[in-house]
C-alpha positions as a Markdown table, in Angstrom:
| # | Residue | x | y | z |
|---|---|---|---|---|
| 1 | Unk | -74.8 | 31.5 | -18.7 |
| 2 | Unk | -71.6 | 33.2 | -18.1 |
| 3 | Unk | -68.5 | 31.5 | -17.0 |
| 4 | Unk | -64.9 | 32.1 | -16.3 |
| 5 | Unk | -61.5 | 30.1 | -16.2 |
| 6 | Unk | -60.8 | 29.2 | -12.4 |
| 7 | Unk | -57.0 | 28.1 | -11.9 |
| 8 | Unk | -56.7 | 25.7 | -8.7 |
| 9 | Unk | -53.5 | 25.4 | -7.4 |
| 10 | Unk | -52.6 | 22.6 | -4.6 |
| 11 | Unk | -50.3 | 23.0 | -1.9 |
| 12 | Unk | -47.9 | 20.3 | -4.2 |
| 13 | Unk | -47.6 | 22.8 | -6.8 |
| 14 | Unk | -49.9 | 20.9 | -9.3 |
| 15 | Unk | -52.3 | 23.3 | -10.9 |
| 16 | Unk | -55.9 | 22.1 | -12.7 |
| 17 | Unk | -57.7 | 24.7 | -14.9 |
| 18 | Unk | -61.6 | 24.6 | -15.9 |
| 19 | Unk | -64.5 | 27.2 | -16.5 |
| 20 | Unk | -67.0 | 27.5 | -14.0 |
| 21 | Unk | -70.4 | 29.6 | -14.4 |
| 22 | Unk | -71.4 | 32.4 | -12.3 |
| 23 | Unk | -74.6 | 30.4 | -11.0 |
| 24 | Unk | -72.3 | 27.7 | -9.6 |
| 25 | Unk | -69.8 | 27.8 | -6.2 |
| 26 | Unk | -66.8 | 26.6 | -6.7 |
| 27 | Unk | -67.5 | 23.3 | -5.0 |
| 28 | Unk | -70.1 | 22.3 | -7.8 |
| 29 | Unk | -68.2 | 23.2 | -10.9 |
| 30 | Unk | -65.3 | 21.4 | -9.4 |
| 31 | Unk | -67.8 | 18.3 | -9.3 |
| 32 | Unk | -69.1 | 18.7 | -13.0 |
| 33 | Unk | -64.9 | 18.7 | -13.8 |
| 34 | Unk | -64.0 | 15.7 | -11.2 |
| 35 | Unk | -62.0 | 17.8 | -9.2 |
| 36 | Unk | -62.8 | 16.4 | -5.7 |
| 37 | Unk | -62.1 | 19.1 | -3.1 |
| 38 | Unk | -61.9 | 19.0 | 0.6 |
| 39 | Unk | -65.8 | 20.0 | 2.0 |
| 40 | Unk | -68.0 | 18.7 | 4.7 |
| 41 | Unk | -71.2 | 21.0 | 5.9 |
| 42 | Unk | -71.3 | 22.5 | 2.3 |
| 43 | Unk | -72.8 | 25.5 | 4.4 |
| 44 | Unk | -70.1 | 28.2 | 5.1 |
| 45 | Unk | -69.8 | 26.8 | 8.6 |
| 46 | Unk | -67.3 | 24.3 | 8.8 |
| 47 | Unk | -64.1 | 25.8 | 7.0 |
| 48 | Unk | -63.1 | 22.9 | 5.5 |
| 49 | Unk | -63.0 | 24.4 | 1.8 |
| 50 | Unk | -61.3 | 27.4 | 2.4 |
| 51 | Unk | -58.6 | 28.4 | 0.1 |
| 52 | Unk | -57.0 | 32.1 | -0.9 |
| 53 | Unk | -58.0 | 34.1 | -4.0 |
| 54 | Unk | -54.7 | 35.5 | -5.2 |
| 55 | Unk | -56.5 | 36.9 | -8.4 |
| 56 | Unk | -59.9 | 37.8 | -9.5 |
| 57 | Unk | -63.1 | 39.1 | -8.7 |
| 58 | Unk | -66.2 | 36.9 | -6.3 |
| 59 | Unk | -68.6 | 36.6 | -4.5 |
| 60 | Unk | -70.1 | 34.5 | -1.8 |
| 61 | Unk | -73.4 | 33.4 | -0.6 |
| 62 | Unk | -74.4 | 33.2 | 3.4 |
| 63 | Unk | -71.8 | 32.1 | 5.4 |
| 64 | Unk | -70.9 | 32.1 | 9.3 |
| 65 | Unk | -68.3 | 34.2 | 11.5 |
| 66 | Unk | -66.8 | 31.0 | 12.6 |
| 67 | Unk | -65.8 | 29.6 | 9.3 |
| 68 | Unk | -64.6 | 32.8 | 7.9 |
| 69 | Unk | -63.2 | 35.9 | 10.2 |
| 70 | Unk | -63.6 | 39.7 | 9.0 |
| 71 | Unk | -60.3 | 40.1 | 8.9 |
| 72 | Unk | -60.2 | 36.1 | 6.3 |
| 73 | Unk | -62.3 | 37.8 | 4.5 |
| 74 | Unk | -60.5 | 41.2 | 4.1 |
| 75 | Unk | -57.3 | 38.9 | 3.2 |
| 76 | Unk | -59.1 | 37.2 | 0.3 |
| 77 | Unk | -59.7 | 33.8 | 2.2 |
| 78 | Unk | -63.0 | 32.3 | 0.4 |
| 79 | Unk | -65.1 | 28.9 | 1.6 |
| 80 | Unk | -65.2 | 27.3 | -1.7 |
| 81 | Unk | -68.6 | 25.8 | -1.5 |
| 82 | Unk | -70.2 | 29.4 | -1.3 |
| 83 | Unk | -67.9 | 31.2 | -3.9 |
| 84 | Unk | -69.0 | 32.6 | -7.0 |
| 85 | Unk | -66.3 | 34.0 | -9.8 |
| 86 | Unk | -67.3 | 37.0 | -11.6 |
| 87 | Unk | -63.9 | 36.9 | -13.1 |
| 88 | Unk | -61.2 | 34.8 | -14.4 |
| 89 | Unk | -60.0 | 33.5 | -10.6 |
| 90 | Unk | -56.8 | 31.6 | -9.1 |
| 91 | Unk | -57.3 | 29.9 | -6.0 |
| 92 | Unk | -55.1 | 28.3 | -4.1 |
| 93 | Unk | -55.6 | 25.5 | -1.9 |
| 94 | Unk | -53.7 | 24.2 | 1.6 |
| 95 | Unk | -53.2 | 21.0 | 0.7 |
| 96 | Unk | -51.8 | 18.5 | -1.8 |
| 97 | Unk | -53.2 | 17.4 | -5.4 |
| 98 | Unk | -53.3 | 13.5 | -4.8 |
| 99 | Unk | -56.8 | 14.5 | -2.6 |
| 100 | Unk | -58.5 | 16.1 | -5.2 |
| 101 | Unk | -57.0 | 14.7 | -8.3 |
| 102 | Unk | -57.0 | 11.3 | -9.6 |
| 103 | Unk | -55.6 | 11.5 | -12.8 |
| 104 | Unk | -51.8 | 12.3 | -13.4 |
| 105 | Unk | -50.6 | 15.4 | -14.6 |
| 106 | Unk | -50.8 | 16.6 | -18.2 |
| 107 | Unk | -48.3 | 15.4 | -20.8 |
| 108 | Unk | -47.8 | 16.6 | -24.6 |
| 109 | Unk | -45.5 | 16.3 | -27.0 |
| 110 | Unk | -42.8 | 18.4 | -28.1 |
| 111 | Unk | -40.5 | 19.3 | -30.4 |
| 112 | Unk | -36.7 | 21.4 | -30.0 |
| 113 | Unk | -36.2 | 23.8 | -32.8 |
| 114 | Unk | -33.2 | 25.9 | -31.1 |
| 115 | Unk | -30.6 | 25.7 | -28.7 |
| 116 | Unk | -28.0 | 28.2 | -28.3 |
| 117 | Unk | -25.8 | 29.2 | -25.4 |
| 118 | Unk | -26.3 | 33.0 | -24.7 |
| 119 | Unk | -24.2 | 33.0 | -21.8 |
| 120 | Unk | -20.8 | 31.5 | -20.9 |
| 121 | Unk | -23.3 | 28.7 | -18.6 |
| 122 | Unk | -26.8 | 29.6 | -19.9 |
| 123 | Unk | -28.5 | 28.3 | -23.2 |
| 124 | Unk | -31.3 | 28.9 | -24.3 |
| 125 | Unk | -33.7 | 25.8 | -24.9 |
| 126 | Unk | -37.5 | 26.7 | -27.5 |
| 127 | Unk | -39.7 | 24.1 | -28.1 |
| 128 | Unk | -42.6 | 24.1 | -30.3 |
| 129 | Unk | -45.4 | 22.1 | -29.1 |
| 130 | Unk | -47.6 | 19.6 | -31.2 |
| 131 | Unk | -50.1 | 21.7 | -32.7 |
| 132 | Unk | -52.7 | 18.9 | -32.4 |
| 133 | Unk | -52.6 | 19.2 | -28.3 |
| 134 | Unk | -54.1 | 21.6 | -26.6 |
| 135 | Unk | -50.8 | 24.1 | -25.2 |
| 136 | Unk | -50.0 | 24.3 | -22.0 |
| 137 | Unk | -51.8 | 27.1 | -20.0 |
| 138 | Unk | -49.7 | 28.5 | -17.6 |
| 139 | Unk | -49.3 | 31.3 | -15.2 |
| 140 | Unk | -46.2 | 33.4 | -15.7 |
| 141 | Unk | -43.5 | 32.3 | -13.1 |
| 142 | Unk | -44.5 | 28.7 | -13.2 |
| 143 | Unk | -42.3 | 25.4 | -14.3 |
| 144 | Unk | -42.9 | 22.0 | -16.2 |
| 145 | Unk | -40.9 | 19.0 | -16.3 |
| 146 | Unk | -38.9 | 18.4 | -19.9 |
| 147 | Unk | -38.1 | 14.7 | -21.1 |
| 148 | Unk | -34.3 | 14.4 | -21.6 |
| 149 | Unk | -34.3 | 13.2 | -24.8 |
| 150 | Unk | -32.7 | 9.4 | -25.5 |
| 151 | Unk | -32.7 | 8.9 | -21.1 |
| 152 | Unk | -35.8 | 8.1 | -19.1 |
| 153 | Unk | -35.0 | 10.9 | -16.8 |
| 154 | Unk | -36.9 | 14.6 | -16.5 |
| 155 | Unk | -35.5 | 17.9 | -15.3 |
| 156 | Unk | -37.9 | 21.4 | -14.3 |
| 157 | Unk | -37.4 | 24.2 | -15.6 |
| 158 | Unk | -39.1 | 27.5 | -15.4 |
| 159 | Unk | -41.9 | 29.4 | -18.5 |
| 160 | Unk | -39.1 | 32.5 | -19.7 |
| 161 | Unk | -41.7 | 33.1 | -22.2 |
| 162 | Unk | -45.0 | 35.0 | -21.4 |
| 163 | Unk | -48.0 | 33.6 | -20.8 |
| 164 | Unk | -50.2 | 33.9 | -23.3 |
| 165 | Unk | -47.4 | 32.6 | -26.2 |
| 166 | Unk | -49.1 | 29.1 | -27.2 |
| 167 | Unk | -46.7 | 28.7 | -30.0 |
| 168 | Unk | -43.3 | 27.9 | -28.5 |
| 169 | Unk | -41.9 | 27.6 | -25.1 |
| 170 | Unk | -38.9 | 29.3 | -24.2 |
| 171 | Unk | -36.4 | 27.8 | -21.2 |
| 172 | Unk | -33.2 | 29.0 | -19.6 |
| 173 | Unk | -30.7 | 26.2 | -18.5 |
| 174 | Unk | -27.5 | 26.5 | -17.2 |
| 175 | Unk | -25.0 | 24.4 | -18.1 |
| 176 | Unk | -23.6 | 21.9 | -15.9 |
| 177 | Unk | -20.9 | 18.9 | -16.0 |
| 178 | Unk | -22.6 | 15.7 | -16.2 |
| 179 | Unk | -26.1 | 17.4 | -16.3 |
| 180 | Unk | -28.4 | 15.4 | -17.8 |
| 181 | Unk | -30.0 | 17.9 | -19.7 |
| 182 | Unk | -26.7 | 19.6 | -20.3 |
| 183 | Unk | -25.7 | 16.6 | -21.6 |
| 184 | Unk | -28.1 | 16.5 | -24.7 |
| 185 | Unk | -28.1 | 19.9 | -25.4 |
| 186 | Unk | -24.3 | 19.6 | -26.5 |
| 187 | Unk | -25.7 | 17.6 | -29.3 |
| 188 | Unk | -29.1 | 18.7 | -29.4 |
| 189 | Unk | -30.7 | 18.5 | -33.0 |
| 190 | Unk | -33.9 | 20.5 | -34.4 |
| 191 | Unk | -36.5 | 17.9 | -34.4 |
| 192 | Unk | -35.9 | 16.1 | -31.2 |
| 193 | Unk | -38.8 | 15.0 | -29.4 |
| 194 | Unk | -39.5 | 15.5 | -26.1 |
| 195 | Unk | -42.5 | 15.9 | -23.7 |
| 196 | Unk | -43.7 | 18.3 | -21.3 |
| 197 | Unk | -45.2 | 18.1 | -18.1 |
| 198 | Unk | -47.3 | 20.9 | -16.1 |
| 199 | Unk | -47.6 | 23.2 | -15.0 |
| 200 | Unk | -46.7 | 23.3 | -11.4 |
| 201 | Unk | -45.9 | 25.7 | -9.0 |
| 202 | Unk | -47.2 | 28.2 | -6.5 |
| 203 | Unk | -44.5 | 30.6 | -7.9 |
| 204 | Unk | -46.7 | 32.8 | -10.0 |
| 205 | Unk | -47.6 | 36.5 | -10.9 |
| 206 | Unk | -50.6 | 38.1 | -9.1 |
| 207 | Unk | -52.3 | 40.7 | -10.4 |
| 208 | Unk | -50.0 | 44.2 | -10.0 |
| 209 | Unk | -51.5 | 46.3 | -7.3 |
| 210 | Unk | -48.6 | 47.7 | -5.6 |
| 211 | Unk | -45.1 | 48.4 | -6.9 |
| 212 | Unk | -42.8 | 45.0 | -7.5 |
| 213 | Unk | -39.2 | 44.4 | -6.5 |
| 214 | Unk | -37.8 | 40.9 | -8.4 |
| 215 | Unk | -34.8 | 39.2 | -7.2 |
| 216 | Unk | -33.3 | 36.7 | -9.2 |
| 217 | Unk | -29.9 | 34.4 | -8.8 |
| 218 | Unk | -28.4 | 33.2 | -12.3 |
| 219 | Unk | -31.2 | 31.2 | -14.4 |
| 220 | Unk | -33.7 | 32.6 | -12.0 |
| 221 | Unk | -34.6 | 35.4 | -14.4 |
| 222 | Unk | -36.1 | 33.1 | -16.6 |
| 223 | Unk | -39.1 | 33.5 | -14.5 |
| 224 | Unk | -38.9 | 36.9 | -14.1 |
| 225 | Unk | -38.9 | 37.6 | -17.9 |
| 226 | Unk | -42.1 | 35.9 | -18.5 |
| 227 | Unk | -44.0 | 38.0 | -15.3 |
| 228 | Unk | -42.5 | 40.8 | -17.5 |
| 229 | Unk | -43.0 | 40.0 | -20.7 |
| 230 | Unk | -46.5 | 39.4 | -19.4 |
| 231 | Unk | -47.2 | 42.7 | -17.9 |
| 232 | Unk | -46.3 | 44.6 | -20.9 |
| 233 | Unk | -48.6 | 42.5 | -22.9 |
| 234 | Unk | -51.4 | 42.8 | -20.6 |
| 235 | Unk | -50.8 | 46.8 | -20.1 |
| 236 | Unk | -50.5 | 46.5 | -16.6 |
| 237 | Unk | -47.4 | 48.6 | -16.5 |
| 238 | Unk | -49.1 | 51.2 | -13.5 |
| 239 | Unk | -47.0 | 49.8 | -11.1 |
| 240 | Unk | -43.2 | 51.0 | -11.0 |
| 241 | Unk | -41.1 | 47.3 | -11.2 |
| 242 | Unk | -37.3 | 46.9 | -9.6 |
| 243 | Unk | -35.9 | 44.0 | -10.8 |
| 244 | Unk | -32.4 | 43.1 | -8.9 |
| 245 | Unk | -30.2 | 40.7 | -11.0 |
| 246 | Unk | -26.7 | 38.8 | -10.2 |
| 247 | Unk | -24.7 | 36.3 | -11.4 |
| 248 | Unk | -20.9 | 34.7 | -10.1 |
| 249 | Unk | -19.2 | 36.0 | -13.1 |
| 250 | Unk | -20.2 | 38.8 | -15.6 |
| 251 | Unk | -19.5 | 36.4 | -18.7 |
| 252 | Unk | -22.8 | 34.2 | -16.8 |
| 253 | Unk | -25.5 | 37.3 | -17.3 |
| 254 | Unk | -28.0 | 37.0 | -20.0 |
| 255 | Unk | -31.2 | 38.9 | -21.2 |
| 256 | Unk | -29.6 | 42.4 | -20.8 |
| 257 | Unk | -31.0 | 43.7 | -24.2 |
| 258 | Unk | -34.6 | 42.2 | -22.9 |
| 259 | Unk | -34.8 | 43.9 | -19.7 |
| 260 | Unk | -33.8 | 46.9 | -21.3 |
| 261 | Unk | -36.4 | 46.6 | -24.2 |
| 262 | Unk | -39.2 | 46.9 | -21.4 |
| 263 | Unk | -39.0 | 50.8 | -20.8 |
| 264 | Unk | -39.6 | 51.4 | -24.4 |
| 265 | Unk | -42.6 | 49.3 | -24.5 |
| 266 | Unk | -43.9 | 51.5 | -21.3 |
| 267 | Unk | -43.2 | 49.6 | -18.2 |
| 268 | Unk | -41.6 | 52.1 | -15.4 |
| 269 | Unk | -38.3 | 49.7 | -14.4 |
| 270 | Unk | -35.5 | 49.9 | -12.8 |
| 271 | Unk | -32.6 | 47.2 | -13.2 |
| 272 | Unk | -29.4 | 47.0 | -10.7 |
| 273 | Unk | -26.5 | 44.0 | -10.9 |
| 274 | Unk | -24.5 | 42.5 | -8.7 |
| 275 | Unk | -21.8 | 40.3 | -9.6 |
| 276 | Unk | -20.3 | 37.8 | -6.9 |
| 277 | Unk | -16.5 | 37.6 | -8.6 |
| 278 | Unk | -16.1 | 40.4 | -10.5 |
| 279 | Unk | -13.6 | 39.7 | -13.4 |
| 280 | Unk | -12.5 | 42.1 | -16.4 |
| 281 | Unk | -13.6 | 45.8 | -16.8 |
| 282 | Unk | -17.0 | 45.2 | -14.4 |
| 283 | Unk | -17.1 | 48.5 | -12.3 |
| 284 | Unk | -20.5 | 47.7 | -11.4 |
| 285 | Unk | -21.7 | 46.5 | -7.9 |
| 286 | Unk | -20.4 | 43.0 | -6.5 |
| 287 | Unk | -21.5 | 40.4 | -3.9 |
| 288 | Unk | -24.4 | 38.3 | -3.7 |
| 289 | Unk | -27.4 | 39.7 | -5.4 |
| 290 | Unk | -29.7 | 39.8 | -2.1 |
| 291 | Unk | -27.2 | 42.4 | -0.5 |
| 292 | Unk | -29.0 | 44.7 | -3.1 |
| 293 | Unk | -31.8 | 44.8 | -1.4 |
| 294 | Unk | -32.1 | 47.7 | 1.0 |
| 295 | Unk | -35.0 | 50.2 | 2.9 |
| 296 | Unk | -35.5 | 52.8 | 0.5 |
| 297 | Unk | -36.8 | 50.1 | -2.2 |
| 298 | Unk | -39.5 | 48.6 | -0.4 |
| 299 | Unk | -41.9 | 51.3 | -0.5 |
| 300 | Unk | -42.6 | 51.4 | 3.4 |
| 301 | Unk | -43.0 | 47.3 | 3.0 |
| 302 | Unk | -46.1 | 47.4 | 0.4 |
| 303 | Unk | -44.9 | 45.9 | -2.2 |
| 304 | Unk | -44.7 | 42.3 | -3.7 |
| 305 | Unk | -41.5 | 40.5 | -3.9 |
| 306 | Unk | -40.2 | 37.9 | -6.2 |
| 307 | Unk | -37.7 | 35.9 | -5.4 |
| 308 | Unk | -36.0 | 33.5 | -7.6 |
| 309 | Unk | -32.8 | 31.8 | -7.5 |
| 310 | Unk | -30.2 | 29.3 | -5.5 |
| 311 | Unk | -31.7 | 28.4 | -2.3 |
| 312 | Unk | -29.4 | 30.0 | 0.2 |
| 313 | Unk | -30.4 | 33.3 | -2.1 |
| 314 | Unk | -34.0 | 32.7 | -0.7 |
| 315 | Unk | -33.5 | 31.7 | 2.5 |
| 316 | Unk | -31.1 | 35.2 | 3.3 |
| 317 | Unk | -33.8 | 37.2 | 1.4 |
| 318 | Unk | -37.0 | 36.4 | 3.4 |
| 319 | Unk | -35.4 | 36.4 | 6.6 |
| 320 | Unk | -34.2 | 39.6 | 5.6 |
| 321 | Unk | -37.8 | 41.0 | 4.2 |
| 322 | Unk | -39.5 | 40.1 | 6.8 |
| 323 | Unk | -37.3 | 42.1 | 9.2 |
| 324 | Unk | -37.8 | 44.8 | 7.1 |
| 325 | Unk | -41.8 | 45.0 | 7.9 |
| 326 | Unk | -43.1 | 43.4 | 4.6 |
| 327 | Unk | -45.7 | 41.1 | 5.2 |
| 328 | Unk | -44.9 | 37.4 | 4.1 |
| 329 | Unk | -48.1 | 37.0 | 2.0 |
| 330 | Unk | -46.7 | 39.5 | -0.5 |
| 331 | Unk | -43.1 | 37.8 | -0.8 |
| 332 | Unk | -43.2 | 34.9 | -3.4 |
| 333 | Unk | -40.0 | 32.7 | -3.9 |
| 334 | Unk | -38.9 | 29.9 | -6.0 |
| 335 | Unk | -35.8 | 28.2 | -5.1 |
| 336 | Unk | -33.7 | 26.7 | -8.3 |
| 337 | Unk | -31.8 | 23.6 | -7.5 |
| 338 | Unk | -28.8 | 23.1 | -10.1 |
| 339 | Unk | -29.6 | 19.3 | -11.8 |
């Protein structure tokens, strides 16, 4: 019996993972994991179950015009209760977690074993997780919530590591006055305990088809830098990657020696700046990061964006994509919210 990891992500962001065998739709190996999903005729007529595939390969048994359209279909819309994987697969579903799920999210433990500030705002937060828990499997771009050690408060924070690193976690903060995370990691200590929550988030890589612009604002590269890290480790390098990065102040950019560590390691990219208040010797280009984004880079709109960053940095971005002809399935955006 062969089976494959199926990743469920709900409209909330929460994500469940389990393996599901080839002889099962999605609906019954949801049941055998007590994952309750939305169904009713458990037929392919109704349309109740239907979710997207945004990776993998399927199948599906009989199923009516009605529920599912030629051109659903062509768009990777599946009826979950007539879906076979054949593949690993990530489905997501149009609605929120508390329907399906009963139980809360998963929890470990963790422990810090750095912090350093590698920017004049960002440090650099690595955790190791307990090596008796299972580790957190996660989709590059998504985020988990981290304990702030000695309060009973959480902040989220983005995977900057790739995917398939089990061993330590890697997070981005900036620095903030009267942060609450910012606050510990003044006096942070190897050894601290914390936990960690996840993963959540719709904000994810899909599988590299077409060529990739990223656009990230500050602390949103920390995202970005996992999607990469994970392409190069998974050889999908085909696919030529733009990545546009700014920051307010050229003292606030960090992982300069990383992105430029990818082309070595094969991955055709190509890396442009922008700095809002340019200060010192920068002669590069200056303004908000988004006004990088132009035309000629787009690839005649098919191409996936990734969008990371402050949420006016979103907002001005998609409004301006989708003007520009690319069709808003392929743009994918996380807005960071300072805290």
């Amino acid at each position: 019996m062969t089976t494959h990891k199926v990743t469920l992500v709900f409209e909330d962001g929460r994500v469940v993972k389990f393996d599901a065998s080839e002889d099962d739709n999605i609906y019954f190996a949801c049941l055998k994991n007590k994952v309750r999903i939305l169904t009713d005729c458990l037929e392919g007529a109704c349309a109740t179950c239907k979710g997207v595939c945004t990776s993998g390969t399927y199948y599906m048994d009989e199923f009516t015009d009605e529920a599912l359209t030629a051109e659903e279909f062509d768009r990777r819309e599946v009826l979950t209760c007539q879906m076979h994987v054949t593949s690993d697969c990530v489905i997501e579903l149009p609605y929120e977690s508390r329907i399906a799920l009963k139980s809360k999210p998963d929890t470990r433990n963790a422990s810090v074993t750095e912090v350093e500030m590698i920017s004049s705002n960002v440090a650099r937060l690595v955790v190791k997780p307990d090596p008796a828990a299972d580790p957190v499997s996660f989709i590059s771009g998504q985020y988990v919530h981290l304990s702030v050690p000695g309060t009973d408060q959480h902040r989220s924070y983005s995977f900057a590591n790739a995917s398939f690193e089990t061993g330590k976690y890697t997070f981005y903060i900036k620095v903030l006055e009267q942060g609450a995370m910012s606050d510990y990691l003044s006096n942070a200590t190897p050894g601290d305990e914390m936990t960690v929550s996840g993963p959540f988030g719709r904000f994810y890589l899909r599988p590299a088809q077409r060529p990739i612009v990223m656009v990230a604002g500050g602390t949103g590269l920390a995202p970005m830098l996992s999607m990469l890290d994970t392409l190069v480790a998974q050889e999908e390098t085909q696919q030529p990657v733009r990545l546009l990065y700014g920051a307010n102040e050229p003292g606030e950019l960090f992982g300069l020696d990383q992105i430029a560590g990818y082309a070595a390691q094969g991955l055709d990219i190509t890396t442009e700046l922008c700095i809002v208040e340019p200060v010192g010797a920068w002669d590069g280009a200056t303004g908000h990061v988004t006004e990088l984004l132009r035309p000629e880079i787009l690839n005649g709109g098919d191409c996936d964006v990734y969008l990371c960053g402050p949420p006016p940095m979103i907002d001005a971005a998609e409004a301006w994509l989708v003007e520009s002809g690319v069709d808003g399935s392929q743009v994918h955006a996380e807005k960071f919210v300072p805290s």
